[in-house]
C-alpha positions in Angstrom: 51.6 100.1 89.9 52.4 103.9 88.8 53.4 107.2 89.9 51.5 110.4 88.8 53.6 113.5 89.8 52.2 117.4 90.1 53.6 120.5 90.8 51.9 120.4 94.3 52.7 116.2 95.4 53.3 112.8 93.8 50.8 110.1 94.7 51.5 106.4 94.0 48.7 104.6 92.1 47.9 100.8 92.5 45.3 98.6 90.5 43.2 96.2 93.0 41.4 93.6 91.8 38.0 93.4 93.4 35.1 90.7 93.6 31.9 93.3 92.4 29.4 90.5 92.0 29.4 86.8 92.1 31.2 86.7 89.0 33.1 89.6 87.7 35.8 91.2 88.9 36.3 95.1 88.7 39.9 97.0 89.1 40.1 99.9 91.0 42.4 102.3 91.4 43.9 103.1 94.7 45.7 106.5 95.4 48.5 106.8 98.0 49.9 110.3 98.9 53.7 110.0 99.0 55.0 110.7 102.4 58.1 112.3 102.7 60.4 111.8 105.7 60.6 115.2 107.9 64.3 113.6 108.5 66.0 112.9 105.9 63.7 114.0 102.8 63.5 110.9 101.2 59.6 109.6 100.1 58.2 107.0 102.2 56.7 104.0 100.6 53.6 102.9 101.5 52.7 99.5 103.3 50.2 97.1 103.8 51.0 97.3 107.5 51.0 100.7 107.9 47.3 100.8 106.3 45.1 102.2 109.4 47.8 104.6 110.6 49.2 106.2 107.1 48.0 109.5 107.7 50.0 109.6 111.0 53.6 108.2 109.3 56.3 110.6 109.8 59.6 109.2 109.0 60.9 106.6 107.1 63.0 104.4 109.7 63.6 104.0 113.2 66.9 105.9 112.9 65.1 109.0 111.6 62.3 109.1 113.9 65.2 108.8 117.3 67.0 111.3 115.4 64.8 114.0 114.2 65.4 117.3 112.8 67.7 119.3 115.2 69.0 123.2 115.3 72.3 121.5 113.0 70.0 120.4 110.6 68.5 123.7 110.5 71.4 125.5 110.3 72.7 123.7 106.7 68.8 124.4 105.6 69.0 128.3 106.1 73.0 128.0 104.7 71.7 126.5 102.0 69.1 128.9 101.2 72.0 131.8 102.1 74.7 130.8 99.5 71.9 130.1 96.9 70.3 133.7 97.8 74.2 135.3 96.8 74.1 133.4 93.4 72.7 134.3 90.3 69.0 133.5 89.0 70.6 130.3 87.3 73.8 129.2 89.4 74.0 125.9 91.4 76.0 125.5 94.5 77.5 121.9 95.7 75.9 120.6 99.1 79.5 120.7 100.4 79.7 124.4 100.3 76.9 124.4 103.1 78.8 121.3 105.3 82.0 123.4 105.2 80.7 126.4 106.4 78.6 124.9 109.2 81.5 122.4 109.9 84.7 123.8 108.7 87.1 120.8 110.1 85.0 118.4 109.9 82.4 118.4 106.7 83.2 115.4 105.1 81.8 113.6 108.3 78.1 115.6 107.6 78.0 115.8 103.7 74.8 113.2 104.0 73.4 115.5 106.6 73.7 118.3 104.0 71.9 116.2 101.4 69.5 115.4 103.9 69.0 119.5 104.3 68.4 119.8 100.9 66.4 117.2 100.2 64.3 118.5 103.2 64.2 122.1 101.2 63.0 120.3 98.2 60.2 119.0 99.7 59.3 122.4 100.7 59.4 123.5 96.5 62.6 126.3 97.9 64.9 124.7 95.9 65.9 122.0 92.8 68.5 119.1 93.5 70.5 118.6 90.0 72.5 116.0 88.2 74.2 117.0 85.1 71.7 120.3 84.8 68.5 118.1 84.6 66.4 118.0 88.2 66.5 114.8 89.1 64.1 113.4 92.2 66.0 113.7 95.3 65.2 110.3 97.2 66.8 108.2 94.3 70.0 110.8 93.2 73.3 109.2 93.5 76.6 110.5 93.0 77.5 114.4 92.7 74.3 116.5 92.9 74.3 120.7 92.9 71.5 123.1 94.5 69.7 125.6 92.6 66.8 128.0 93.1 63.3 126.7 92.2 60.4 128.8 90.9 59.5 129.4 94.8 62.4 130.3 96.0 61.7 133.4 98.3 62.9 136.7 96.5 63.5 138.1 99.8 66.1 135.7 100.8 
């Protein structure tokens, strides 16, 4: 198994082993677009089980798909992108600066939520999750992360 990554997607690669003729065997390469959860941001991995309905996969668990994305959720995505939009070309911004403005009293409660925002905003190439100033992939970051502007960030924001 391997992972090829783009600017545009990441697609996960497996080698099959395949009966050709009565007594060789060929490997093929299978190619899996990653899925990433409209939720929570994360990429979906692919299984054998969800074969015949891939294309039509969503999100990554039950609690995402009763959950959805909701006008909260929305409002840490276009915070996000606000506070990033005041800082310079280079600056980062912590996802706790969003979660206290949307929820002044209580933003410890929604940090995930705000991670979940920006992981959501990565997915759409706006912005870059960081750890230690290197990008790092957002469904596998722990610890302290900071937001900063990608290359397509809008320059009318």
């Amino acid at each position: 198994m391997g992972e090829w990554k783009s600017d545009e997607s990441s697609v996960r690669c497996d080698w099959v082993t395949i009966d050709c003729t009565r007594n060789h065997l060929c490997h093929i390469l299978v190619v899996q677009e990653e899925r990433i959860c409209k939720r929570c941001g994360r990429g979906i991995e692919w299984r054998k089980k969800w074969e015949k309905v891939w294309d039509s996969i969503q999100y990554c668990s039950d609690a995402c798909r009763r959950q959805r994305v909701n006008a909260v959720d929305r409002q840490l995505e276009e915070c996000i992108v606000r506070l990033l939009s005041q800082c310079a070309s280079h600056a980062t911004i912590c996802p706790s600066e969003a979660a206290r403005e949307v929820f002044p009293f209580a933003w410890c409660d929604q940090m995930e939520e705000a991670r979940m925002a920006a992981r959501r905003l990565v997915a759409e190439g706006i912005i870059e999750i960081t750890q230690g100033g290197r990008v790092v992939d957002p469904s596998h970051a722990k610890g302290p992360i900071r937001l900063r502007k990608s290359k397509n960030f809008p320059p009318s924001c």
